[in-house]
C-alpha positions as CSV (number, residue, x, y, z in Angstrom):
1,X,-42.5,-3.0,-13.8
2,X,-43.8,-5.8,-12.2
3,X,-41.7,-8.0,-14.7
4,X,-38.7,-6.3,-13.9
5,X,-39.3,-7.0,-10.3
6,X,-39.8,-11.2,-10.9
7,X,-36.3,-10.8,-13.1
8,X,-34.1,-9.0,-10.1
9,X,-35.9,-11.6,-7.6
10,X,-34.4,-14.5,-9.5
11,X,-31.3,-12.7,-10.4
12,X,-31.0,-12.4,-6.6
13,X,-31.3,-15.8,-5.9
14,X,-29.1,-16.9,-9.2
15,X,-26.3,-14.8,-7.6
16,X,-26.7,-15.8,-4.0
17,X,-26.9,-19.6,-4.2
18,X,-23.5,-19.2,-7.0
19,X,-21.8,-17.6,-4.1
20,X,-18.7,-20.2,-2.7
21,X,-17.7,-19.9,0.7
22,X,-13.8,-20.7,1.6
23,X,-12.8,-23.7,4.1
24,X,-11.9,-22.3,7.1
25,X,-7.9,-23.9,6.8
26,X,-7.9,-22.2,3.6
27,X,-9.3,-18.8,5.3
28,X,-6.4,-19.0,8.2
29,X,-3.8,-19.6,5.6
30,X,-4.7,-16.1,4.0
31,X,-5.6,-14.3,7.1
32,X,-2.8,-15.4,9.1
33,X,0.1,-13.5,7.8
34,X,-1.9,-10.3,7.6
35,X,-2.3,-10.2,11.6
36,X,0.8,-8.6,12.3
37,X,1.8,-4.7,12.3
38,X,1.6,-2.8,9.9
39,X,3.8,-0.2,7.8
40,X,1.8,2.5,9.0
41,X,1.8,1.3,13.0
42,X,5.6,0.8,13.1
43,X,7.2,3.4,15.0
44,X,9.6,5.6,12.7
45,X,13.5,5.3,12.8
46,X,14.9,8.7,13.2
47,X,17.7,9.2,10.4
48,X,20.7,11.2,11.7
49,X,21.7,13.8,10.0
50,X,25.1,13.0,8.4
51,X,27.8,16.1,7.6
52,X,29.2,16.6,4.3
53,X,32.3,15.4,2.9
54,X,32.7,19.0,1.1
55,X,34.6,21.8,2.7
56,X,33.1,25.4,2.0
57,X,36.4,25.8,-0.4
58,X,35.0,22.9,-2.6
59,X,32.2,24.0,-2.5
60,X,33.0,27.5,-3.3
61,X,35.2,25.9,-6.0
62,X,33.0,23.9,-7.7
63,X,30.8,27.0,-8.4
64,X,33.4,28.9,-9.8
65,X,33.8,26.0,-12.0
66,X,30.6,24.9,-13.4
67,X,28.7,27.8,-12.8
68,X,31.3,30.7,-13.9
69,X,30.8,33.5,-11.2
């Protein structure tokens, strides 16, 4: 056990000292455009509701047709 221990102790370091930290002009250029409203915080566009083109004799009409009663 106590070898396991001394192998995750230097895995640990292995990993941490690999790890690359970003320039900071490099950082803004990601973060940057991601600062502004999201999808989800817009404010929702209410969609009128638009009539239809049919009459109720088209409509009735069409049944008759494709349907058969």
């Amino acid at each position: 056990m106590a070898n396991s221990q001394g192998y995750l102790g230097v895995t640990l370091k292995l990993v941490t000292s690999a790890r690359r930290t970003m320039p900071e002009p490099v950082t803004q250029q990601i973060v940057s455009p991601n600062r502004g409203y999201k999808a989800c915080d817009r404010p929702v566009a209410q969609k009128k509701a638009k009539g239809t083109v049919f009459t109720e004799e088209d409509l009735q009409k069409f049944q008759q047709e494709y349907f058969g009663s």
